[in-house]
Backbone atoms as SQL, in Angstrom:
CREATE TABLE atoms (id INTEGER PRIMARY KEY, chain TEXT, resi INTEGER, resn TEXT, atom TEXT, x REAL, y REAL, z REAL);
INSERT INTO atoms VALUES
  (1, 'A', 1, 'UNK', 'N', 26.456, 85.130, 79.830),
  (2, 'A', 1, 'UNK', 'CA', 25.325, 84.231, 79.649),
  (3, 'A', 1, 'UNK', 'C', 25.691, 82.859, 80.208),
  (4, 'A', 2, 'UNK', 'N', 24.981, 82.164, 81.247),
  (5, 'A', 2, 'UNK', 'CA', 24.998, 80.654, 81.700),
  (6, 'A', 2, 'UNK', 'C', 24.589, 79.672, 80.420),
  (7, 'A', 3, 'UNK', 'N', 25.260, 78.741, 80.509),
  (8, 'A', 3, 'UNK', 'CA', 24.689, 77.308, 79.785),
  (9, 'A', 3, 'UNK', 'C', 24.217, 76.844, 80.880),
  (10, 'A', 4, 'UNK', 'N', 23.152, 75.953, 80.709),
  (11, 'A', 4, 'UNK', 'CA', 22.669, 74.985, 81.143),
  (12, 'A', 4, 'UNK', 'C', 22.983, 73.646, 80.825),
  (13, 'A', 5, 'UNK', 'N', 23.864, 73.174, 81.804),
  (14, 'A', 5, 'UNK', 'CA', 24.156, 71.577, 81.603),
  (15, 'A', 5, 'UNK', 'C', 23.127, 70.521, 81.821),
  (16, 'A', 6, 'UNK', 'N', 22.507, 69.724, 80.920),
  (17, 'A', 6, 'UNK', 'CA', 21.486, 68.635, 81.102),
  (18, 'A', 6, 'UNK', 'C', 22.270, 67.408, 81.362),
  (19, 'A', 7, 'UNK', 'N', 22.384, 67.269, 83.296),
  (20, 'A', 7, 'UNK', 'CA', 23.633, 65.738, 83.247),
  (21, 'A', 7, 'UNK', 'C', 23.003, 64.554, 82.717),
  (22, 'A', 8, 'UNK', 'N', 21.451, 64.440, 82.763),
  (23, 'A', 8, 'UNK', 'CA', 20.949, 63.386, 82.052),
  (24, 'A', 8, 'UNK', 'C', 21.340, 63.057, 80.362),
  (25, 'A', 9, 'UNK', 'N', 21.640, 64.139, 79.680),
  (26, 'A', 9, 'UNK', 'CA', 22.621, 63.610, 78.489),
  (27, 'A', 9, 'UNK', 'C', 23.776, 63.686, 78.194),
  (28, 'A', 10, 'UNK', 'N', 24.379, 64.408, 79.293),
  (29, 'A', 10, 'UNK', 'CA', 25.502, 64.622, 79.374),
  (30, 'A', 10, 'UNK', 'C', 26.900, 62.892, 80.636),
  (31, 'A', 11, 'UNK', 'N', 25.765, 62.849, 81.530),
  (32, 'A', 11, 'UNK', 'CA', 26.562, 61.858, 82.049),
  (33, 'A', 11, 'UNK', 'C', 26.715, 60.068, 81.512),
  (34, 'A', 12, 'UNK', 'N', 25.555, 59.941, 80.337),
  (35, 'A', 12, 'UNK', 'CA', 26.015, 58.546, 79.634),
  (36, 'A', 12, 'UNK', 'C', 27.171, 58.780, 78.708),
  (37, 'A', 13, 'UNK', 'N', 27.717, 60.126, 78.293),
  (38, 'A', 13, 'UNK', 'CA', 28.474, 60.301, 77.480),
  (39, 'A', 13, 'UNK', 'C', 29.729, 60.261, 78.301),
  (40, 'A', 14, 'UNK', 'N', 29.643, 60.847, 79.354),
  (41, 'A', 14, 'UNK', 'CA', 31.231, 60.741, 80.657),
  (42, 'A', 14, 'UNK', 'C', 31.078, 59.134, 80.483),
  (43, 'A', 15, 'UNK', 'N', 30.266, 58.357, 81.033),
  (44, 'A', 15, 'UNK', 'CA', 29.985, 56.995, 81.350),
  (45, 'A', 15, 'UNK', 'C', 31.035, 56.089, 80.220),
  (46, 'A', 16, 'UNK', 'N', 30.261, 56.379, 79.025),
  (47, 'A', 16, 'UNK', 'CA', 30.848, 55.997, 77.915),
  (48, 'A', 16, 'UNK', 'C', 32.462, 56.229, 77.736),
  (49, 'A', 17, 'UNK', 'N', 32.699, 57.171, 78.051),
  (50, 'A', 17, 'UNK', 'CA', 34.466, 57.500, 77.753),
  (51, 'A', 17, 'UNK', 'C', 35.538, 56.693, 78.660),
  (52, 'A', 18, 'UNK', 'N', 34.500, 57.049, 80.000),
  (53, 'A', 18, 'UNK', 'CA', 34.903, 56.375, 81.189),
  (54, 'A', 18, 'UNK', 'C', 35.360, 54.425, 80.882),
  (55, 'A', 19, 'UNK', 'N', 34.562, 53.898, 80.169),
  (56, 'A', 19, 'UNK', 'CA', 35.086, 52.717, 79.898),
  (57, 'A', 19, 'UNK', 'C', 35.666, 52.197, 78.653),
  (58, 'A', 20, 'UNK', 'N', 35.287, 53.533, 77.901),
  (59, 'A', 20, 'UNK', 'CA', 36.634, 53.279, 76.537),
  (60, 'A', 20, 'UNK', 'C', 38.454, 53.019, 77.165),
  (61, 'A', 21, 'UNK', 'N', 38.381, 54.217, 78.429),
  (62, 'A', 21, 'UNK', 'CA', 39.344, 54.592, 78.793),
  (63, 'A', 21, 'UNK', 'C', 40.253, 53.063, 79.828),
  (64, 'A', 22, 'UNK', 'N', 38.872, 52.573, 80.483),
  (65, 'A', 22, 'UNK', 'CA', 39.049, 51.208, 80.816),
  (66, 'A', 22, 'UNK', 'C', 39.455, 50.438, 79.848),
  (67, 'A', 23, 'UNK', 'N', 39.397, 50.334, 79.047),
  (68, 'A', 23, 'UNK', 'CA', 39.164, 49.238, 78.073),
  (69, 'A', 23, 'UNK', 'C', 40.644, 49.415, 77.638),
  (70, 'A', 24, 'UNK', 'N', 41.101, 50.685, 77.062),
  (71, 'A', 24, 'UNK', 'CA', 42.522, 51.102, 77.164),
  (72, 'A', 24, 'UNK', 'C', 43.201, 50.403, 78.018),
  (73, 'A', 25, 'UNK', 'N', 43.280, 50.495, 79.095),
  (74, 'A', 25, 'UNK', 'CA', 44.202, 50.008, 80.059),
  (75, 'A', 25, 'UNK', 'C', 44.416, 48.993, 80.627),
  (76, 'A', 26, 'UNK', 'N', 43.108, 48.220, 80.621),
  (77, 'A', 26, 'UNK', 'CA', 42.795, 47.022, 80.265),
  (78, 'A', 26, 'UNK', 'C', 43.677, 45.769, 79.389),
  (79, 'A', 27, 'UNK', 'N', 43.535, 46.600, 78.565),
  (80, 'A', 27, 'UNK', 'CA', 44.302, 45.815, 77.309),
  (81, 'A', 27, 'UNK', 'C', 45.517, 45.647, 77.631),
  (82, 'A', 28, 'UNK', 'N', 46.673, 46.145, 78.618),
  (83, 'A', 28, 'UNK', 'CA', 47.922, 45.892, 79.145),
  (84, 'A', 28, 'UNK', 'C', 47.661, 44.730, 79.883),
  (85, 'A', 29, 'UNK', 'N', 47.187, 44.705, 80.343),
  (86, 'A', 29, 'UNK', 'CA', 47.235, 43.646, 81.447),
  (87, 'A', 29, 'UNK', 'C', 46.094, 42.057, 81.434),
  (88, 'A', 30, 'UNK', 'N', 45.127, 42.283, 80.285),
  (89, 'A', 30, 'UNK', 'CA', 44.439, 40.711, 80.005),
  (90, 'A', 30, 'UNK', 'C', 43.395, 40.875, 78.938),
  (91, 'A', 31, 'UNK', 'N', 43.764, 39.854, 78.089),
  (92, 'A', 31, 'UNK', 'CA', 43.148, 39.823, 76.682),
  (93, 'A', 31, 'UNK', 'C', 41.308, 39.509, 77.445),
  (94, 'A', 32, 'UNK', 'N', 41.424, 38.731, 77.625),
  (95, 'A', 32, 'UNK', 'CA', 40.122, 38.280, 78.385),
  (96, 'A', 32, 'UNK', 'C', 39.285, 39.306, 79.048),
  (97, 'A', 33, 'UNK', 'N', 39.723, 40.086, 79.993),
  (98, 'A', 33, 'UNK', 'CA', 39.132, 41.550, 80.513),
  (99, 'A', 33, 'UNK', 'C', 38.922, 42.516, 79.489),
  (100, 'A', 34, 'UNK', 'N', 39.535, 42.671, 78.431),
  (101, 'A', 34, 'UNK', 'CA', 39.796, 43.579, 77.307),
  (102, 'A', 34, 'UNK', 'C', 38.523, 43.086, 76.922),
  (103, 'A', 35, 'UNK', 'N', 38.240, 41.883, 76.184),
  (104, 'A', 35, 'UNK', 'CA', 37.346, 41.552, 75.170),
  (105, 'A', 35, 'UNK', 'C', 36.039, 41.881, 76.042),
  (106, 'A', 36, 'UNK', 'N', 35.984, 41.570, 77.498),
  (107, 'A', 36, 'UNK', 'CA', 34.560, 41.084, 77.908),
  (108, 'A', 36, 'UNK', 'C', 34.355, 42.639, 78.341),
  (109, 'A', 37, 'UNK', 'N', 35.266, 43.447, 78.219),
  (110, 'A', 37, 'UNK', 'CA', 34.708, 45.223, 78.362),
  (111, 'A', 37, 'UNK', 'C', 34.263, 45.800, 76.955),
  (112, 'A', 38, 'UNK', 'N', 35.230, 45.180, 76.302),
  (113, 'A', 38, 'UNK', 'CA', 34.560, 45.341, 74.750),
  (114, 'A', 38, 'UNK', 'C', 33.405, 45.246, 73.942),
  (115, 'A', 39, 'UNK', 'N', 32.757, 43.779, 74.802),
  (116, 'A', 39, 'UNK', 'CA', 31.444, 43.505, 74.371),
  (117, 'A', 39, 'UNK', 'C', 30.008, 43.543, 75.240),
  (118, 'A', 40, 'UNK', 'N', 30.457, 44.452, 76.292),
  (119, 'A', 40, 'UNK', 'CA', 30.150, 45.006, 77.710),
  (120, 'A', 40, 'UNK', 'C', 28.558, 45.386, 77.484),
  (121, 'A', 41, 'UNK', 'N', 27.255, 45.162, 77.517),
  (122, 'A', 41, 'UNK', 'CA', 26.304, 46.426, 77.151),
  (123, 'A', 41, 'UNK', 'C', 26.652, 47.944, 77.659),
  (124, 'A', 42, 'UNK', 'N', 27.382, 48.432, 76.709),
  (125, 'A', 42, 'UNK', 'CA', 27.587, 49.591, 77.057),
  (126, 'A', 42, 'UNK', 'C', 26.544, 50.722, 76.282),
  (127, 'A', 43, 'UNK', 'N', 26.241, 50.525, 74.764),
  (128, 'A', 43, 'UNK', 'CA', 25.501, 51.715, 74.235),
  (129, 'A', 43, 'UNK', 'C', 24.212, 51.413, 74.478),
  (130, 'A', 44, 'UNK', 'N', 23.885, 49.941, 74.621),
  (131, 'A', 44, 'UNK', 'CA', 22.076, 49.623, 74.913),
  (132, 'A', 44, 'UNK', 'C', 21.944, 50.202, 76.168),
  (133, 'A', 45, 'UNK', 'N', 22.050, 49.943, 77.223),
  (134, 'A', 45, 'UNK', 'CA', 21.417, 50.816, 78.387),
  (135, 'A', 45, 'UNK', 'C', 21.902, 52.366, 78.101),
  (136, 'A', 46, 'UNK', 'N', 22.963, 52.940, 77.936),
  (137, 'A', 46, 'UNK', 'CA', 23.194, 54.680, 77.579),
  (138, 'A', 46, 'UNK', 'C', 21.997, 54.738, 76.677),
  (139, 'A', 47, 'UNK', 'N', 21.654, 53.961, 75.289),
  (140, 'A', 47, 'UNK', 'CA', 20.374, 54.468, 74.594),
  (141, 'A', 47, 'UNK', 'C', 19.087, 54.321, 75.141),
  (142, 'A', 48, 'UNK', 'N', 19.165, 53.255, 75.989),
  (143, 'A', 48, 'UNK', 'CA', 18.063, 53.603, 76.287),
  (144, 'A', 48, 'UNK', 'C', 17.761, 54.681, 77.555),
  (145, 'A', 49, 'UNK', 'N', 18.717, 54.861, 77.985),
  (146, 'A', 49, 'UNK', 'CA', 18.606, 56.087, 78.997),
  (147, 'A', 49, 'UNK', 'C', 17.933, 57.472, 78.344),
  (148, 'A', 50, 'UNK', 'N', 19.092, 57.664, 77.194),
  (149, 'A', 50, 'UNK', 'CA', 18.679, 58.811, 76.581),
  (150, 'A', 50, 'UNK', 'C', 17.510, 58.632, 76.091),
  (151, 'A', 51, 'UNK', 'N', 17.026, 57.834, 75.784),
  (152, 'A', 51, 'UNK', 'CA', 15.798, 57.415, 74.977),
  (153, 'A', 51, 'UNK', 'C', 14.934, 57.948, 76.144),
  (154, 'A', 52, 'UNK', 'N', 14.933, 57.443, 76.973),
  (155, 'A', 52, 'UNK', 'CA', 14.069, 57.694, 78.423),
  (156, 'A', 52, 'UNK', 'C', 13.954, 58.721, 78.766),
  (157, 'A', 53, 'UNK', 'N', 14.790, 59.378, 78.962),
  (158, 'A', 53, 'UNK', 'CA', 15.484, 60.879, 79.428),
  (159, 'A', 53, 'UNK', 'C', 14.501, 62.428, 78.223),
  (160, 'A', 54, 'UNK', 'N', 14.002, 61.300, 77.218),
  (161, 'A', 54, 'UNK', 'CA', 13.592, 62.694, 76.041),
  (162, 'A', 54, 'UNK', 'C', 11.743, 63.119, 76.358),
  (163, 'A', 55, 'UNK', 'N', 11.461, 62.871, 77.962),
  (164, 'A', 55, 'UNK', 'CA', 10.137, 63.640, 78.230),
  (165, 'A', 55, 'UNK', 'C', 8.919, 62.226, 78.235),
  (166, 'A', 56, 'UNK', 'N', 8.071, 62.178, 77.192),
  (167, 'A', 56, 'UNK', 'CA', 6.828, 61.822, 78.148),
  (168, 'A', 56, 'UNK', 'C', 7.102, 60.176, 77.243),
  (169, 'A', 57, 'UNK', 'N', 8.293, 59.712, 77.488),
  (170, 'A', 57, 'UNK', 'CA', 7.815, 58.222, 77.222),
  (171, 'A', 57, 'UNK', 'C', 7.195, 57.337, 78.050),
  (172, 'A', 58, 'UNK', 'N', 6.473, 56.123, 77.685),
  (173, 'A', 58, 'UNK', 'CA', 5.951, 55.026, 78.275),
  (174, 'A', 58, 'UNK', 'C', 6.134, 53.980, 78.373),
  (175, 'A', 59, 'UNK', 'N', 5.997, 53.363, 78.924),
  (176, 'A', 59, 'UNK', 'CA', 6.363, 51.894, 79.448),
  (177, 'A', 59, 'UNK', 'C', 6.365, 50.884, 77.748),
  (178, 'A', 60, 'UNK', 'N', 5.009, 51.451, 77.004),
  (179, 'A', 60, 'UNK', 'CA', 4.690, 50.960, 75.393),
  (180, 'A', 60, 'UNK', 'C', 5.835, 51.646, 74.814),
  (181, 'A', 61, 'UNK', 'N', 6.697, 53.010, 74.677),
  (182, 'A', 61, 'UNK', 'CA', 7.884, 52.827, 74.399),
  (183, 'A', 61, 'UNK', 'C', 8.911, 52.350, 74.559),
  (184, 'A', 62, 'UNK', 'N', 8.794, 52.098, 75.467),
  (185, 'A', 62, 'UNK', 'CA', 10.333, 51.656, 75.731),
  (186, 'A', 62, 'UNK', 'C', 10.473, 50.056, 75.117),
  (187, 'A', 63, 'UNK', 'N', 9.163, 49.472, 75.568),
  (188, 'A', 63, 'UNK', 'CA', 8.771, 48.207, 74.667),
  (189, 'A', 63, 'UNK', 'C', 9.632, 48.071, 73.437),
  (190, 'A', 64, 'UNK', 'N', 8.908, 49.217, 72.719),
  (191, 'A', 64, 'UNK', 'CA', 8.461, 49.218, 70.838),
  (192, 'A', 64, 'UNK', 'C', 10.765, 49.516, 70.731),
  (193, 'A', 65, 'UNK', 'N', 11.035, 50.235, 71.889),
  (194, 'A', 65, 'UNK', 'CA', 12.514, 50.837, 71.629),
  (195, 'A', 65, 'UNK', 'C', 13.517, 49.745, 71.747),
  (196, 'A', 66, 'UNK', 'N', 13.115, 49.055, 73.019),
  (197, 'A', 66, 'UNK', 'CA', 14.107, 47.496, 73.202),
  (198, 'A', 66, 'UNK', 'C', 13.571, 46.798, 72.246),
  (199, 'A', 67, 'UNK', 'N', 12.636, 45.831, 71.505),
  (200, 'A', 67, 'UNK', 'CA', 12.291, 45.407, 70.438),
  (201, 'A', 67, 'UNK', 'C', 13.078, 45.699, 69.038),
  (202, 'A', 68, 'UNK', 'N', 13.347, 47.252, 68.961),
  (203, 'A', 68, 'UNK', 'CA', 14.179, 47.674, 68.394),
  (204, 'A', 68, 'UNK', 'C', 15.684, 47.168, 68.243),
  (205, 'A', 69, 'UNK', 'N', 16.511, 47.451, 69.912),
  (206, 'A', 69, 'UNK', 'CA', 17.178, 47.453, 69.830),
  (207, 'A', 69, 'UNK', 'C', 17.714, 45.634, 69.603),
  (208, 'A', 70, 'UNK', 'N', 16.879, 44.568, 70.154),
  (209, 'A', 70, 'UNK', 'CA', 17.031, 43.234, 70.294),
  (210, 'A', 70, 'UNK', 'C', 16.579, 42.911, 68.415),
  (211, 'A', 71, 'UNK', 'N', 15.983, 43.347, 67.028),
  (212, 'A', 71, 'UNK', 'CA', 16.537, 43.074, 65.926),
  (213, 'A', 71, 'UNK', 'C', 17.461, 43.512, 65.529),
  (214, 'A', 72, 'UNK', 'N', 18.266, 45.451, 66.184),
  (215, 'A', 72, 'UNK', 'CA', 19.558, 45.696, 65.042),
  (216, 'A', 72, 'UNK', 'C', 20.513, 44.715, 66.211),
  (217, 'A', 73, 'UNK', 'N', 20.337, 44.104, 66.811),
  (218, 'A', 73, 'UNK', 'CA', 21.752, 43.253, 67.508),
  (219, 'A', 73, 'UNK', 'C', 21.951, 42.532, 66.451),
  (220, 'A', 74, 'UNK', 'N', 20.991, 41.713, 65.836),
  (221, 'A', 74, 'UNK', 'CA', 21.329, 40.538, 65.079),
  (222, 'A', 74, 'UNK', 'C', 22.623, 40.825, 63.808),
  (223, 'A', 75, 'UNK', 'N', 22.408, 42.140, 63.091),
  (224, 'A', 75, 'UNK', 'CA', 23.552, 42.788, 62.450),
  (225, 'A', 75, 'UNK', 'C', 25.244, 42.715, 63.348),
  (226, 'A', 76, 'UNK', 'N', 25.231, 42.974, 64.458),
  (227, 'A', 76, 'UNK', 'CA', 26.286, 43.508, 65.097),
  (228, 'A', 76, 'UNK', 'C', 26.932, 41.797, 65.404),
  (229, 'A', 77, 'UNK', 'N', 25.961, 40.795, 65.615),
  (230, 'A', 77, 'UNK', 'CA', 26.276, 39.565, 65.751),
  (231, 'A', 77, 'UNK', 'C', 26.707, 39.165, 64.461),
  (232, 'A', 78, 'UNK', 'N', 26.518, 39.125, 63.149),
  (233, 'A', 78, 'UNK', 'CA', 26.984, 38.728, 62.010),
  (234, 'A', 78, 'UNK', 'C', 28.203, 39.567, 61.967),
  (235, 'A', 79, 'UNK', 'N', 28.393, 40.725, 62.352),
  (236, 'A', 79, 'UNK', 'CA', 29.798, 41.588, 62.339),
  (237, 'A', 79, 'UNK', 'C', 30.900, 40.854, 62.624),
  (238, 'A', 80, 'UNK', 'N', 30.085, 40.697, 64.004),
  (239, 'A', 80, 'UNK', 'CA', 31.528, 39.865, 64.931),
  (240, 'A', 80, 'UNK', 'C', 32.277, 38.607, 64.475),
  (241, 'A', 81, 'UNK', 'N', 30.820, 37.414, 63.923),
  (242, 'A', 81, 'UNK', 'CA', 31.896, 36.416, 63.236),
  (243, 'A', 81, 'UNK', 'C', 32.211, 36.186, 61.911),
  (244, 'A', 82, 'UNK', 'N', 32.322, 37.450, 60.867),
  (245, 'A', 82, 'UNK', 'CA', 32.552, 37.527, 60.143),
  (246, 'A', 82, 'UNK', 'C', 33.920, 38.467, 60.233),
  (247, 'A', 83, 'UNK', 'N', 34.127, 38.774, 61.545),
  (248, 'A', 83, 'UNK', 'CA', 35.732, 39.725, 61.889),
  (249, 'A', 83, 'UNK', 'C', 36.201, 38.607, 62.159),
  (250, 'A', 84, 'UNK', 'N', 35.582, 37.842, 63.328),
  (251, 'A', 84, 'UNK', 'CA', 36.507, 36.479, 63.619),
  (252, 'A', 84, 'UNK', 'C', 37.061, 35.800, 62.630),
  (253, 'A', 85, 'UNK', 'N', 36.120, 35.294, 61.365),
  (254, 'A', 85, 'UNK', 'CA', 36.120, 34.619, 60.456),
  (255, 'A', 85, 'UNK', 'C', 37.576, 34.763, 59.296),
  (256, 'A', 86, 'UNK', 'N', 37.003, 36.441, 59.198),
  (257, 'A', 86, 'UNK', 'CA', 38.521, 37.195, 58.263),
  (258, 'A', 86, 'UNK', 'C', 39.779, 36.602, 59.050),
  (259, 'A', 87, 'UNK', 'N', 39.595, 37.221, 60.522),
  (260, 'A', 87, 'UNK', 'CA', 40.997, 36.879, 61.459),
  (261, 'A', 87, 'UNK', 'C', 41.508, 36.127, 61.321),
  (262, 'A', 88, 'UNK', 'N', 40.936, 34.756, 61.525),
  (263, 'A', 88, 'UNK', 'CA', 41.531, 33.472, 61.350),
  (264, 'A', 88, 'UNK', 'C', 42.024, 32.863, 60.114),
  (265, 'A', 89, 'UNK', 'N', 41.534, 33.463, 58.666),
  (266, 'A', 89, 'UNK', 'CA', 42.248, 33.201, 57.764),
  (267, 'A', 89, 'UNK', 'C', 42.992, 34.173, 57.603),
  (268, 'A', 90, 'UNK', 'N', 43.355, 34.892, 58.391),
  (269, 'A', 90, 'UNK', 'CA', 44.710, 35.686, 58.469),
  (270, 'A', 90, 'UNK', 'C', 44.825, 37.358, 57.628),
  (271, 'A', 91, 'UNK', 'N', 43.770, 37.775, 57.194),
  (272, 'A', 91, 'UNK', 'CA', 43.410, 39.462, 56.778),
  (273, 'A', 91, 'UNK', 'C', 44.033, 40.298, 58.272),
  (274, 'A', 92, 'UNK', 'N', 44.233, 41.514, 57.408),
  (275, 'A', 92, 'UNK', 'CA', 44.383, 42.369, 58.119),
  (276, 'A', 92, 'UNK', 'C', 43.668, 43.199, 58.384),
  (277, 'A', 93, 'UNK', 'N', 44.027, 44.253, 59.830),
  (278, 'A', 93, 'UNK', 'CA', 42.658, 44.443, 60.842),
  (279, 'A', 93, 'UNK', 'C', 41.906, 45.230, 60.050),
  (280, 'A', 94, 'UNK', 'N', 42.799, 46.196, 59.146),
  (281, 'A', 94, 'UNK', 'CA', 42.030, 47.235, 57.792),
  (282, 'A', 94, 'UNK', 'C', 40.641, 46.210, 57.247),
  (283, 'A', 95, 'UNK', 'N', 40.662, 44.720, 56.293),
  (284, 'A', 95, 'UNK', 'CA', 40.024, 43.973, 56.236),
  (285, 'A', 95, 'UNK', 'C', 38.666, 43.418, 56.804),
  (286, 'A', 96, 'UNK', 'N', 39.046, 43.069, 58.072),
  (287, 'A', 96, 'UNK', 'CA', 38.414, 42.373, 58.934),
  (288, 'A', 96, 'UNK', 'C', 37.538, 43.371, 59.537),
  (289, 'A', 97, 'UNK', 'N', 38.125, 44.630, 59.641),
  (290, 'A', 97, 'UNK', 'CA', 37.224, 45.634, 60.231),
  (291, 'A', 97, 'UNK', 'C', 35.848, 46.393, 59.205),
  (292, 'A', 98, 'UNK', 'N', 36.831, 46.353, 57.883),
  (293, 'A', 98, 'UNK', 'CA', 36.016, 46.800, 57.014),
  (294, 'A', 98, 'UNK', 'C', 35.019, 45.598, 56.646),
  (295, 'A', 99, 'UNK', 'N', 35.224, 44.292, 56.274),
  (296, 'A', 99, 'UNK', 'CA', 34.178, 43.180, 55.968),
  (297, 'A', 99, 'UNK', 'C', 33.109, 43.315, 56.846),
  (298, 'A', 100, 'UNK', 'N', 33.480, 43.429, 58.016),
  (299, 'A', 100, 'UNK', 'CA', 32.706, 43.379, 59.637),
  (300, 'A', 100, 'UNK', 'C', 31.351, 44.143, 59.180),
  (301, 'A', 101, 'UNK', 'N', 32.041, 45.793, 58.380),
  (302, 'A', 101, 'UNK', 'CA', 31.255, 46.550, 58.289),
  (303, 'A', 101, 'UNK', 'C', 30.320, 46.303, 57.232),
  (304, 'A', 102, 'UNK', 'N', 30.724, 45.773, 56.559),
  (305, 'A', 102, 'UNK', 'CA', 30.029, 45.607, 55.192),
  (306, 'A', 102, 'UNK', 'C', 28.758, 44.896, 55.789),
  (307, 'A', 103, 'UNK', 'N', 29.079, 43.683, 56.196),
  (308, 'A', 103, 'UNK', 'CA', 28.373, 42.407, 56.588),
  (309, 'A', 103, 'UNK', 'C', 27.369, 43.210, 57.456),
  (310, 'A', 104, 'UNK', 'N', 27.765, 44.167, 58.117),
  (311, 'A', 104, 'UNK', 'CA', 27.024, 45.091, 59.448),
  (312, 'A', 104, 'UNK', 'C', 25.534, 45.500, 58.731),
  (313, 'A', 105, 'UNK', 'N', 26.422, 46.150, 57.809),
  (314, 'A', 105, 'UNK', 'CA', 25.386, 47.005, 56.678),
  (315, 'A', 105, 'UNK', 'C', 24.000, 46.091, 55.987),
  (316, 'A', 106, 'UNK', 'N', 25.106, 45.222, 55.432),
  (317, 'A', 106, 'UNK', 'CA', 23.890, 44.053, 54.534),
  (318, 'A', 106, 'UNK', 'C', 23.279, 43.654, 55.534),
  (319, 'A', 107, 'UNK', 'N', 23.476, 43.400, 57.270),
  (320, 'A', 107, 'UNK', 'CA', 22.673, 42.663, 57.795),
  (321, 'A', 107, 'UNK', 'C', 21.409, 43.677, 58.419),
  (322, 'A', 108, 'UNK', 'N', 22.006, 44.470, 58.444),
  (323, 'A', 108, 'UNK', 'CA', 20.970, 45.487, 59.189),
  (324, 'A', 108, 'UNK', 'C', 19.802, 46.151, 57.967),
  (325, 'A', 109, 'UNK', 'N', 20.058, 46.089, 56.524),
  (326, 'A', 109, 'UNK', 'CA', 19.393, 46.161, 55.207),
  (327, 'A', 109, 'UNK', 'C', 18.833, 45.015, 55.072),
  (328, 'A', 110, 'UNK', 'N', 18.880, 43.674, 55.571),
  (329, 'A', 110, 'UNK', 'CA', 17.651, 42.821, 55.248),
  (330, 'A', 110, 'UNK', 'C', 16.800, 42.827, 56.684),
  (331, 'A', 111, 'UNK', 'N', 17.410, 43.237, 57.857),
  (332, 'A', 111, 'UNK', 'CA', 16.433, 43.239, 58.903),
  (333, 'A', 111, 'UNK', 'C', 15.381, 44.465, 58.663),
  (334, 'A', 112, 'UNK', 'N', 15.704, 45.531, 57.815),
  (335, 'A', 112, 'UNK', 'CA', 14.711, 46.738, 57.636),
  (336, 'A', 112, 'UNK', 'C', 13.870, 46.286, 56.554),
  (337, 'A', 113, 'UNK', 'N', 14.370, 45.434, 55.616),
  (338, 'A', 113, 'UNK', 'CA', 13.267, 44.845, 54.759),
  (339, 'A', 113, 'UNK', 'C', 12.916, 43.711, 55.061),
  (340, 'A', 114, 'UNK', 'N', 13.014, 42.922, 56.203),
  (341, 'A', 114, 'UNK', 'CA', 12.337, 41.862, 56.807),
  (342, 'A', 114, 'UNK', 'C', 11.134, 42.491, 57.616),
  (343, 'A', 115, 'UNK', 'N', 11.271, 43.626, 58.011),
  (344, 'A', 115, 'UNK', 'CA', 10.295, 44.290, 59.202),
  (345, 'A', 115, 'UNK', 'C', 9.520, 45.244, 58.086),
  (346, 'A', 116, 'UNK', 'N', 9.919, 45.644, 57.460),
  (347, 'A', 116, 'UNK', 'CA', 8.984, 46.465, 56.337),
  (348, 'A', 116, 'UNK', 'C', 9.611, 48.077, 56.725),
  (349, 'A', 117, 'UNK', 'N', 10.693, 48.190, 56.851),
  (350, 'A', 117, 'UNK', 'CA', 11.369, 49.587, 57.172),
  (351, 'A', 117, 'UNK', 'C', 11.426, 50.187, 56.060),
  (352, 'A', 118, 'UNK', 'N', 11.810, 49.699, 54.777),
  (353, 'A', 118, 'UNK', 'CA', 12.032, 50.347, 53.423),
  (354, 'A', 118, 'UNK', 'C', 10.828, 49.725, 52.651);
């Protein structure tokens, strides 16, 4: 029996590994290249590909989908300087990673009850 490979969901996922793997190697050689691959748009355009990729969307989706994706940023932005924040008073990455998350959580739980999600 053949599988059928769909490269349209299959190649943002190569894409994706492809610059984890950068990002790896990266990190030998400059903090600066490291970070700015780190904070790269890498999953917003892959989602919205796939998003695109799932049949009869419209131009009014993709709208209503980036809209989307431009309020959960605001969560991922409180992440970041609340990792910075831990960092600098000196927590460890266990800490800083986990606060990040917390903060991730609470922020993305008042943007769903700011928009009327819950």
């Amino acid at each position: 029996m053949m599988i059928s490979i769909s490269w349209g969901e299959v190649l943002p996922v190569l894409v994706s590994i492809a610059i984890l793997i950068a990002i790896a190697v990266l990190r030998h050689y400059s903090e600066t290249l490291t970070a700015i691959a780190s904070v790269m748009p890498l999953n917003v355009p892959l989602g919205i590909w796939i998003f695109m990729s799932a049949g009869d969307k419209t131009s009014a989706d993709l709208t209503r989908f980036t809209e989307a994706l431009l309020w959960n940023i605001i969560p991922t932005l409180i992440f970041l300087v609340l990792a910075w924040w831990l960092s600098r008073a000196g927590y460890s990455l266990f800490v800083v990673i986990g606060g990040g998350y917390v903060a991730w959580g609470a922020g993305l739980l008042m943007i769903a009850l700011l928009r009327g999600m819950l």
